[in-house]
C-alpha positions as CSV (number, residue, x, y, z in Angstrom):
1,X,-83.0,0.3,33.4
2,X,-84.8,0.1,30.1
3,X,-88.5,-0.1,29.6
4,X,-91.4,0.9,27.5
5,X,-92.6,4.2,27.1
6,X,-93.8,7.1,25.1
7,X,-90.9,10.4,24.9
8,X,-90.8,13.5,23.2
9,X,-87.4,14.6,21.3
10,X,-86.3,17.3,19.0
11,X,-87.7,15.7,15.7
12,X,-89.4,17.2,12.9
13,X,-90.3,13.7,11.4
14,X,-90.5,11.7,14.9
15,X,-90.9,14.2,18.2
16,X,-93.1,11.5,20.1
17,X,-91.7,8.2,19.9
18,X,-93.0,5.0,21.6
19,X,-90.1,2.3,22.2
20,X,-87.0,1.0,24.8
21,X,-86.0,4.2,27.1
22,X,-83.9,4.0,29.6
23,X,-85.1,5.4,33.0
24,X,-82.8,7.9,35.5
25,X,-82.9,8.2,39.2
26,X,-80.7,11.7,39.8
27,X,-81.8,13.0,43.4
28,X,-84.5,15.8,43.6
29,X,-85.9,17.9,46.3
30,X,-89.1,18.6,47.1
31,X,-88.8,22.3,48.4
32,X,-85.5,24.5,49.4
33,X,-84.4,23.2,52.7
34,X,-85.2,20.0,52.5
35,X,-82.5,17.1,51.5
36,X,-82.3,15.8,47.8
37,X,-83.6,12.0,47.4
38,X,-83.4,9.7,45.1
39,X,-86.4,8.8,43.5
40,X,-88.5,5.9,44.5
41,X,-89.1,3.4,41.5
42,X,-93.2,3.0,40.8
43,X,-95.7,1.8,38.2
44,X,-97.6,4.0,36.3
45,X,-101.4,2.5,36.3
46,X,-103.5,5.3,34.6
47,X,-102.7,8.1,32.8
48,X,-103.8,11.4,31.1
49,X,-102.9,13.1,28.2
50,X,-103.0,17.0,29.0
51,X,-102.7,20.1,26.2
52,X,-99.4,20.4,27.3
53,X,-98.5,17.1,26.1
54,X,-99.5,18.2,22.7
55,X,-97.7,21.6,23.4
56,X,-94.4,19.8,23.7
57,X,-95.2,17.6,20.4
58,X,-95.3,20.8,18.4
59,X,-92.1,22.0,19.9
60,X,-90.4,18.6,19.6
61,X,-91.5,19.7,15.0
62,X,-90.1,22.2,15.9
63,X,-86.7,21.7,17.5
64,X,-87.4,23.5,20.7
65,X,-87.1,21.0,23.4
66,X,-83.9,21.1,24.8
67,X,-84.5,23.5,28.0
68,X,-86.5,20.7,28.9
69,X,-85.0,18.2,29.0
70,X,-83.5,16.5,32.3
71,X,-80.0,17.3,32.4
72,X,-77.9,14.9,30.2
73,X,-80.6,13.6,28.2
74,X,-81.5,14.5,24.3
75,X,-85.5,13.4,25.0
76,X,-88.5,14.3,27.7
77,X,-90.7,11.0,29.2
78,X,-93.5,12.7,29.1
79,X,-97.0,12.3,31.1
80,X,-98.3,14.2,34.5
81,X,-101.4,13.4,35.2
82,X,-102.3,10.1,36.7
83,X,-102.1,7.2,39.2
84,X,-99.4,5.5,40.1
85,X,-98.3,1.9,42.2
86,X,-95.9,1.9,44.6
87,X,-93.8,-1.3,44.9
88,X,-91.9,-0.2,48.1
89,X,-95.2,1.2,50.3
90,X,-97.7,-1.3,48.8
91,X,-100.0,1.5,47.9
92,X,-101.1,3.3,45.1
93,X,-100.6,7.4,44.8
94,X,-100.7,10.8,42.8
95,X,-97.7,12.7,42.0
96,X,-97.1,15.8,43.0
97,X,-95.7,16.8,40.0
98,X,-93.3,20.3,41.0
99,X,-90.6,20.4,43.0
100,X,-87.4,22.3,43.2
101,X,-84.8,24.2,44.9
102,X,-87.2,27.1,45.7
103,X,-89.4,27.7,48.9
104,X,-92.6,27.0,47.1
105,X,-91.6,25.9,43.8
106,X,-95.5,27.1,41.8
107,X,-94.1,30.9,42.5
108,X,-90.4,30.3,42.1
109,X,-88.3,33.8,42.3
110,X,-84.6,34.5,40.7
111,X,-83.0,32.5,42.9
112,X,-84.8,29.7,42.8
113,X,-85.1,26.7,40.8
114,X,-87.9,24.3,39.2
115,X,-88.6,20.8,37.8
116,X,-92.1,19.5,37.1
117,X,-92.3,15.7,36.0
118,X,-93.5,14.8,32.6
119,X,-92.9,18.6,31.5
120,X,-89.8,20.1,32.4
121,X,-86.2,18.8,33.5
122,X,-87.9,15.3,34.7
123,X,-89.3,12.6,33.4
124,X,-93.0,11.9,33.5
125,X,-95.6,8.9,33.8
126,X,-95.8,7.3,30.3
127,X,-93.3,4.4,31.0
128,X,-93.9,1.1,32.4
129,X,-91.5,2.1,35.4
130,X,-90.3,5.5,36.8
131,X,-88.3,7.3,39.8
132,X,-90.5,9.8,41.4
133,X,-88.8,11.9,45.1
134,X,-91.1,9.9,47.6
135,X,-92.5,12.9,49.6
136,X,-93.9,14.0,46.1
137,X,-96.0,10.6,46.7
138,X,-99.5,12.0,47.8
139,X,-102.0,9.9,49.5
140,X,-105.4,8.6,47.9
141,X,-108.4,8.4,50.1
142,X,-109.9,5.3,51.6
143,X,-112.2,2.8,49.8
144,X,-110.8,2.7,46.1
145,X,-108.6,-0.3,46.5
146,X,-110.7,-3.7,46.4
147,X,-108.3,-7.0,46.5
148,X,-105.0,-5.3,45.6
149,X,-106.7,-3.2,42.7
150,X,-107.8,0.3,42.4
151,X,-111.0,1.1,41.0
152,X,-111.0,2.2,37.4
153,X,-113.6,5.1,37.8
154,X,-111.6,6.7,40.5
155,X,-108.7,6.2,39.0
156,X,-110.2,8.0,36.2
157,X,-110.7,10.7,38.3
158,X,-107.1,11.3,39.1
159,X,-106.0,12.3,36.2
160,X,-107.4,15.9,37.1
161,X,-106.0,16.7,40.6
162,X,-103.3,18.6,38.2
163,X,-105.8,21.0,36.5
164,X,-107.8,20.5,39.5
165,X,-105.3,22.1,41.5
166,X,-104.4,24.7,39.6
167,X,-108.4,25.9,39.5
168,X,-108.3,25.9,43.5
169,X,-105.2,28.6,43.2
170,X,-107.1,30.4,40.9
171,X,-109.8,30.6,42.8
172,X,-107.4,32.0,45.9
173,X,-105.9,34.2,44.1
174,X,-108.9,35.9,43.1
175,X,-110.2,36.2,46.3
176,X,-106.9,37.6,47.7
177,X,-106.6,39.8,44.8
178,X,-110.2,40.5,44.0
179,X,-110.6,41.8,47.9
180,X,-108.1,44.2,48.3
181,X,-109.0,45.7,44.4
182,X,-113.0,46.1,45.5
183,X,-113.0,46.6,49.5
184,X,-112.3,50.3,49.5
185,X,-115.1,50.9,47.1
186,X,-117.2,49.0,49.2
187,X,-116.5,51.0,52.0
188,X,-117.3,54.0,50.4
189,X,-120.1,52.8,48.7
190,X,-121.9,51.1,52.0
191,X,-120.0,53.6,55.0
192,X,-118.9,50.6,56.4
193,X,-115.6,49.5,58.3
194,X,-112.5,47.6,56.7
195,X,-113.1,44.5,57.9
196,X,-117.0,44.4,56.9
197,X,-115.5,45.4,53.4
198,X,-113.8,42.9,52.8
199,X,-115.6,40.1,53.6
200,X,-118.1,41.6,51.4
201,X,-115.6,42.1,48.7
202,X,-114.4,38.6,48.8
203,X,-117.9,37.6,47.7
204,X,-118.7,40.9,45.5
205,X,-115.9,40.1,42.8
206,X,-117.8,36.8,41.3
207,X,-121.6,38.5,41.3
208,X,-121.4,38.4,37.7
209,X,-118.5,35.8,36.5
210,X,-117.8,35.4,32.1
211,X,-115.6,32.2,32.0
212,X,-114.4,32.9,28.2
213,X,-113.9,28.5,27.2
214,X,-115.3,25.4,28.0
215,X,-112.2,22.6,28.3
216,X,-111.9,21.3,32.0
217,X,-110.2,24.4,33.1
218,X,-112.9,26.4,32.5
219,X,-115.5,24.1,33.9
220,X,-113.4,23.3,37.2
221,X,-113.5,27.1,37.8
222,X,-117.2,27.3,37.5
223,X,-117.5,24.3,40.0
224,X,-115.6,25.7,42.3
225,X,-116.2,29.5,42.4
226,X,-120.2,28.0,42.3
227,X,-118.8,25.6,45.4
228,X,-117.2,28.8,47.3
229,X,-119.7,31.5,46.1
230,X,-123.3,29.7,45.8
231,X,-124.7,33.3,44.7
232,X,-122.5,33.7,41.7
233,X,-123.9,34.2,38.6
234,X,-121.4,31.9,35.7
235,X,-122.1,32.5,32.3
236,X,-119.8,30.0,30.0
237,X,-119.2,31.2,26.5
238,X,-117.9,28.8,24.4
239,X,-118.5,27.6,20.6
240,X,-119.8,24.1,21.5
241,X,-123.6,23.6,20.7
242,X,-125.8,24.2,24.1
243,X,-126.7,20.1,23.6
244,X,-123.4,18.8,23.2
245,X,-122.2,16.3,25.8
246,X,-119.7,18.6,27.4
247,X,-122.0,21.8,27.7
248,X,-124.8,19.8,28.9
249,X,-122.5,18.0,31.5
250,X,-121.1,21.3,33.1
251,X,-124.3,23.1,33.1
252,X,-125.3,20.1,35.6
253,X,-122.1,19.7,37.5
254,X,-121.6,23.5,38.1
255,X,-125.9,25.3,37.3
256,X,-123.8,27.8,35.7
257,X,-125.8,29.5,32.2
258,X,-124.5,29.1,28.6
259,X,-123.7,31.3,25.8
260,X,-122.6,29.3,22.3
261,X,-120.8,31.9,20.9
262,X,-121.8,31.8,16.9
263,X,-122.7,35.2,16.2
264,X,-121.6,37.3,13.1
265,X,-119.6,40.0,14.9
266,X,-117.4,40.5,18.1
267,X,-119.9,43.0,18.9
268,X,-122.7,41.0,18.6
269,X,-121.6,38.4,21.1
270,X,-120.2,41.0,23.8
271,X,-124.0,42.6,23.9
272,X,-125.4,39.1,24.3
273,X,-122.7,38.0,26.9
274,X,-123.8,41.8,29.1
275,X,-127.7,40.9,28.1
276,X,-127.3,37.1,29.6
277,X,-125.8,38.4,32.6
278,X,-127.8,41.8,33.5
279,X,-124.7,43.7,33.2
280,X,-121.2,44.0,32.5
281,X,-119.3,41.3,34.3
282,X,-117.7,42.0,37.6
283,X,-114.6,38.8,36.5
284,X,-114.0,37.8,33.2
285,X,-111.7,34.3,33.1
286,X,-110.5,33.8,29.9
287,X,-109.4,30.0,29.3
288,X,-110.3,29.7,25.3
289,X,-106.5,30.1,24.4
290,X,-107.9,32.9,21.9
291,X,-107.1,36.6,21.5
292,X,-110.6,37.3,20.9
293,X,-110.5,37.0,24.8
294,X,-109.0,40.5,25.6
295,X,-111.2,41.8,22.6
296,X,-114.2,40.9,24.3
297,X,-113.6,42.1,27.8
298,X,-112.1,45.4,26.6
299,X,-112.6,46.8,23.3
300,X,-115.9,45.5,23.9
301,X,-116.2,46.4,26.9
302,X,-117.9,43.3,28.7
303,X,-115.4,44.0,31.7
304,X,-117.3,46.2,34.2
305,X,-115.6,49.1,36.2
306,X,-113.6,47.9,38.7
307,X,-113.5,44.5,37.4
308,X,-111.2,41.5,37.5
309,X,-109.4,39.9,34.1
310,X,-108.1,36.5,34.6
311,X,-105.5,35.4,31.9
312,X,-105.1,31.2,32.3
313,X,-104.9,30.9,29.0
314,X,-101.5,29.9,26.8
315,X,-100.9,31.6,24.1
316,X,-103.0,34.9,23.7
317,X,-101.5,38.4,23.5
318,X,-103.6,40.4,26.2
319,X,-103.7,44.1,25.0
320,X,-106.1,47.1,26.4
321,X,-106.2,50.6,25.5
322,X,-104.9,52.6,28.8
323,X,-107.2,55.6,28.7
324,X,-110.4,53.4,29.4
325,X,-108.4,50.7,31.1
326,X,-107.1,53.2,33.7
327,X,-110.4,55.2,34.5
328,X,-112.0,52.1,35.0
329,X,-109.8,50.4,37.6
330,X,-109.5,47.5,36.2
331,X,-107.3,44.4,37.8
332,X,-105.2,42.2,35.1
333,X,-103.5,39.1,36.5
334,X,-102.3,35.9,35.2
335,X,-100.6,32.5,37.1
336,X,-100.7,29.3,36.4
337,X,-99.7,27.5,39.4
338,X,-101.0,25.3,42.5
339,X,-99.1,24.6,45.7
340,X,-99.6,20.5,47.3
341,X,-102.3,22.0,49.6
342,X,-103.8,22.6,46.2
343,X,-103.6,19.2,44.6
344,X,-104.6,17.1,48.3
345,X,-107.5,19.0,48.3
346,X,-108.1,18.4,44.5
347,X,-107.8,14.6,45.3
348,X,-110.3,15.1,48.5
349,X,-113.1,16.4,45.9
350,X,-112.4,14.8,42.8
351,X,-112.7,11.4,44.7
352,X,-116.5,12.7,45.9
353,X,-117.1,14.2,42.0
354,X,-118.3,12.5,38.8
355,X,-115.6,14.5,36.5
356,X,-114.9,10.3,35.7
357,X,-118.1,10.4,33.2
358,X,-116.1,13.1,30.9
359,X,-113.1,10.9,31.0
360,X,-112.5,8.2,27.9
361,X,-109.9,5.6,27.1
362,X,-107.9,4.5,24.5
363,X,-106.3,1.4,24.5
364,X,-102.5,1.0,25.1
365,X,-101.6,-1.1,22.2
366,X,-103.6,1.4,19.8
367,X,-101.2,4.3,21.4
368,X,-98.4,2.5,21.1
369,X,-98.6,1.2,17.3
370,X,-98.7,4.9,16.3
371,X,-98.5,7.6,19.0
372,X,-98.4,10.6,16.6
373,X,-101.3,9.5,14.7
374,X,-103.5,9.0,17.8
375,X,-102.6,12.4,18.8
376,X,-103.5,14.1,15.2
377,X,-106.5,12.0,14.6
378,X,-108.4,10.6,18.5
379,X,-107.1,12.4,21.5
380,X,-106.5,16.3,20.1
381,X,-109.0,15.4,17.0
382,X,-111.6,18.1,16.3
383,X,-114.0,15.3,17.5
384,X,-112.3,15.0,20.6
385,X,-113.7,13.8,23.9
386,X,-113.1,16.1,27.0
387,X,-110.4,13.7,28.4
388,X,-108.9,11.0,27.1
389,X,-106.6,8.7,29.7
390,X,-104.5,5.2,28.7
391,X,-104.4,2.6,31.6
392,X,-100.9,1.9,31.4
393,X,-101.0,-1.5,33.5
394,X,-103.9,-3.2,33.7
395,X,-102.8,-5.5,36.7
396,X,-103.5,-2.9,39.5
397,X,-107.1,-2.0,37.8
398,X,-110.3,-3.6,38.9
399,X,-112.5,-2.8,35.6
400,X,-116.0,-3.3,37.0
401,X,-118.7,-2.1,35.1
402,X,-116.8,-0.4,32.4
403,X,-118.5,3.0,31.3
């Protein structure tokens, strides 16, 4: 079947094209055990461009493409986060966008295997059609749908249950991790048992929390460690000025402090980052997709003893010195992951949250006359807004009072 959509292929003058490309239904499954399916044909309705999008522009320039894409096939539709119609059910729904032969395909061993939709060995959401496994179908809640048609600020919304999701793993995985690094020093510290320990612990690690970067990953992880931890102290640091739109917004959504960080030396900025928070931080989450990152936490030495470094970013080279790094217990960890409990919850929240205000739109026809260009110059500009989302098919939106 042929159709409209955007796809990336190895290109150095055209890697994102906008044109006729023919759809594929191979089978897929969900997790290891469970029986391949074909794919279930729905409608795209709205969707998001991510930084990984851009990512896979830049390696289209480059020629770097082919490990992902689907077997067969010399290009990538790409697009993951979004909404979607579904002809077959009569109902609208996310993707769950990873699957594969694996037990729980976000932490994949040897053995195992992977696809994720729109961004590796699948085909993603910027098409006017496309095959998606239907248990990878999730459910929208109740009260969105008016006459047939989905409304368009929710629907912004869900193009974040992605990210979303991934910030809800994060926050588990600190929690898991961050109590077993901190409970024995709480015993010690408080002669208490195990078990008292670490419940303690599990609160203890975010007492004084650095989130290095202000793009939606950073400001979903304030929410939620704020939403989970109400006695954390969040200090962003990020370059945007403290009245721009976006720091203004996540101050609100998450009461969290801010730090612009404009100052004339690394050093400078790490003693105002230990100032702002009373101390040296206790978990420092870099999500700036800088190296300055691991400068700040270590060489400068905003990490406290027996703290917590969370790498989400892409990119960086994470580097410590071991003398300090090792009498100081620190923890290092990085994943980037999110399992379907994950992204249902995402939905559950994000459907009650008003992440749709940071959300703006650019019209389909505008994208599609020049795709590269609105990349370069609207929705990875400088000048950027926080989020920018197409609707895809305006037939399934109800447009209300556009904002």
């Amino acid at each position: 079947m042929t159709l409209k959509g955007t796809y990336f292929q190895n290109s150095e003058t055209a890697p994102l094209v906008y044109g006729d490309v023919e759809i594929i239904n191979p089978k897929r499954r969900r997790l290891r055990g469970e029986p391949e399916k074909e794919g279930v044909l729905c409608e795209p309705v709205l969707v998001g461009f991510c930084g990984t999008d851009n990512e896979l522009l830049h390696m289209g320039m480059h020629g770097l493409l082919t490990p992902k894409f689907p077997e067969g096939q010399t290009r990538l539709i790409n697009g993951h986060e979004g909404i979607v119609w579904v002809p077959s059910e009569n109902r609208f729904a996310v993707v769950l966008i990873r699957g594969g032969d694996s037990c729980d395909p976000t932490r994949y061993t040897e053995d195992e295997t992977y696809f994720e939709y729109g961004c590796d060995k699948a085909d993603g959401l910027f098409c006017d059609a496309q095959y998606f496994n239907p248990d990878m179908l999730l459910h929208i809640p109740d009260g969105y749908v008016h006459d047939g048609k989905l409304d368009l600020e929710f629907a912004k919304k869900m193009v974040f249950p992605d990210p979303f999701g991934c910030m809800l793993f994060q926050l588990e995985r600190m929690e898991d991790l961050g109590s077993a690094h901190l409970f024995r020093v709480i015993m010690a510290r408080d002669k208490c048992g195990e078990a008292e320990a670490r419940v303690a612990a599990y609160d203890e690690i975010f007492t004084r929390t650095v989130i290095f970067g202000l793009g939606t990953t950073g400001m979903f992880m304030g929410d939620l460690i704020k939403r989970a931890h109400p006695n954390a102290d969040i200090l962003f640091v990020a370059r945007s000025p403290e009245d721009s739109p976006k720091v203004r917004f996540a101050k609100r959504v998450t009461g969290a402090k801010y730090l612009q960080s404009s100052f004339d030396t690394e050093t400078a900025l790490a003693d105002a980052i230990i100032d702002s928070l009373g101390g040296r931080a206790t978990v420092f989450i870099g999500v700036s997709g800088s190296n300055v990152e691991h400068r700040i936490a270590f060489e400068h030495r905003v990490l406290g003893c027996n703290g917590i470094y969370n790498s989400f970013s892409l990119g960086p080279r994470v580097e410590y010195d071991t003398m300090p790094f090792g009498f100081e217990n620190h923890l290092i960890f990085g994943s980037i992951n999110f399992r379907q409990c994950h992204m249902e919850r995402a939905i559950e929240l994000l459907a009650k949250s008003n992440y749709n205000e940071i959300v703006e739109l650019i019209d389909r026809d505008e994208f599609a006359a020049d795709p590269i260009g609105a990349y370069k110059n609207k929705i990875y500009s400088k000048g950027a807004p926080m989020k920018t989302a197409v609707i895809w098919n305006k037939k399934y939106i109800d447009m209300g009072d556009r904002k």
